[in-house]
N, C-alpha and C positions, 0 to 999 in steps of 0.2 A: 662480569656476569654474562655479555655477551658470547667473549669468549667460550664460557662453561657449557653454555646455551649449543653454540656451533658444533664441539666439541661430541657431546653428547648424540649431536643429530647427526653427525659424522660416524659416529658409531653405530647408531641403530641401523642407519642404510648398509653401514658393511654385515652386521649380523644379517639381518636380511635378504642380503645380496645371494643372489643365485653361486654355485661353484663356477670357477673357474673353468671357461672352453662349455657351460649348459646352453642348452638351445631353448628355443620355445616353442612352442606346439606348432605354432606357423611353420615352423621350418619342415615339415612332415606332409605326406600327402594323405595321411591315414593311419589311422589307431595304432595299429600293426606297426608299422616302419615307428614309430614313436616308442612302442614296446621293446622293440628290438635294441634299439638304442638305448632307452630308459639316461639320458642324460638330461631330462627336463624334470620340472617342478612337478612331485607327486601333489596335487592341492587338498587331498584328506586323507594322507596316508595310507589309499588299500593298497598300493602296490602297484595301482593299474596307472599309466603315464596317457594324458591329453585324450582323456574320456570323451570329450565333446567331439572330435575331430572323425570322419567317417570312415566308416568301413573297407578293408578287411580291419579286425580286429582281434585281440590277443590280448587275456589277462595272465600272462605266466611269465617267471620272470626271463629275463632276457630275448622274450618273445615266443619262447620256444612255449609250444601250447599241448605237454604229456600227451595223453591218449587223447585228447579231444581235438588235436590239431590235423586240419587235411594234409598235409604236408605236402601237397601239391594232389592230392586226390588218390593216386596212384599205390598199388602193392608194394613192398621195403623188395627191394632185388634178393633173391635166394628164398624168398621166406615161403612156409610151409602150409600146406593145405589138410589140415587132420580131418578126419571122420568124427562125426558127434560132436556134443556139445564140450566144451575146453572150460573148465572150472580155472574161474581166477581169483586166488586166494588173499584176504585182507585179514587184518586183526581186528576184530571189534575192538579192542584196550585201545589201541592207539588209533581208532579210528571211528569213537561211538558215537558221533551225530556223521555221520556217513552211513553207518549202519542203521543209526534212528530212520535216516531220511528214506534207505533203499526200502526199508522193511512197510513206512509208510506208502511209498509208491506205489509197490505191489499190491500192496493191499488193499489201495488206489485203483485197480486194474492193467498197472504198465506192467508188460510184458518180467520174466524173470528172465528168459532166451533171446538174447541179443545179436547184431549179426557186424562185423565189424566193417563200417563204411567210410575210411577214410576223406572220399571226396564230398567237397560241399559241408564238411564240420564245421570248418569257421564259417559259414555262413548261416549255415542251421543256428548256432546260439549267440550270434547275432541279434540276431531276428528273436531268439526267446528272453534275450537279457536286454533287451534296448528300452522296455519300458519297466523294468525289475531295476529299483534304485539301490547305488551301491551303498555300504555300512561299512566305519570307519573300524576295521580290525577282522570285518568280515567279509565271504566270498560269497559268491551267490552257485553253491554245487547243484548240476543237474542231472538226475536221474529221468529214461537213459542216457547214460553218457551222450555229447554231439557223436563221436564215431561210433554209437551204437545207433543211430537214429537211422530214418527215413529209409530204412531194407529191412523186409520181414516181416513178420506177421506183429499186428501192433504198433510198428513202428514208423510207419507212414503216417501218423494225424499232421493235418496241417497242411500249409503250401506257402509258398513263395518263403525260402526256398521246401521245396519235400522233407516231411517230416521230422519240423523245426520244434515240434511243442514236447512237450517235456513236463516234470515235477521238478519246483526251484526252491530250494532251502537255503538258508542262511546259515554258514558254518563259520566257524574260527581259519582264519587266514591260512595260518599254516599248517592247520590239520589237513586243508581240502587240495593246497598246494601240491602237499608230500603227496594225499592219494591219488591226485591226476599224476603226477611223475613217476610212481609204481605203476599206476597202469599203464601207463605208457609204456613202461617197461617191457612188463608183460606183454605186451598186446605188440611189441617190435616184429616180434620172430612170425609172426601170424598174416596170412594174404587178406584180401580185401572177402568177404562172404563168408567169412570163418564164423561158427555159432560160437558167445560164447555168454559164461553168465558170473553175479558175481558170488562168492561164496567166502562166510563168513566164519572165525573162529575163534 
């Protein structure tokens, strides 16, 4: 019986056990570098790796943070400066509590004409998501986007860092994932001051 006993407890520590070559959140100096890696224990499943651990910080997977990531603050090299506002197009089908939530903002008062600021992003939603608790299957989307914050009219509320505050809804993990990686997309080709806004169909 003892036997069955040991056997059994031998078992559940290997289900248990971390993969092979995972790290633990100590091993990181920051959210970020733990995201990038993503080889530690997710402990409620959103996706996001050693939550607790400080800033810079990055919920996308392999760190890479779509349109909202500063990517070191700076303009993409080659990228283009248009005149006017740059319509960026989404589906409402495949995107309708993204569209719920923009339609709510605005009508909230946050700006529709956004200016794209990639420095200082990850720090901007930071600073908006640090007391916004996360939900096990869901993301916490913020309109305006971080790299539409803190440039432009509107988009300054707030400090430390400049124009961190935002509208923060609760979406389904991979709806909000996919629409930050379109925008990012989108928004590559484009220099830092660029207007742009989002538009739905």
């Amino acid at each position: 019986m003892a036997g069955v006993v040991a056997l059994a407890a031998g078992l559940l520590a290997l289900a248990a056990a971390p993969p092979a070559g995972a790290k633990s959140c100590s091993d990181y100096p920051n959210q970020a570098a733990a995201q990038r890696a993503a080889d530690t224990r997710d402990a409620d499943g959103d996706g996001v790796y050693c939550e607790s651990l400080p800033c810079p910080c990055s919920k996308k997977a392999g760190g890479k943070s779509g349109g909202g990531s500063d990517n070191g603050g700076s303009s993409p090299q080659g990228c283009i400066r248009p005149r006017g506002v740059q319509p960026i197009g989404f589906s409402s089908t495949r995107y309708p509590n993204i569209f719920r939530h923009y339609a709510r903002a605005v009508k909230a008062g946050w700006p529709r004409v956004l200016r794209i600021n990639r420095r200082g992003a990850d720090a901007r939603r930071s600073r908006l998501l640090e007391n916004v608790f996360t939900r096990s299957g869901y993301d916490r989307d913020e309109y305006p986007p971080a790299v539409g914050r803190g440039r432009g009219k509107g988009l300054t509320r707030g400090v430390n860092p400049t124009g961190w505050m935002a509208s923060v809804q609760y979406v389904p993990s991979a709806e909000n994932r996919s629409h930050g990686s379109v925008l990012g997309i989108k928004l590559r080709r484009f220099c830092n001051g660029t207007a742009f806004r989002y538009v739905f169909y």
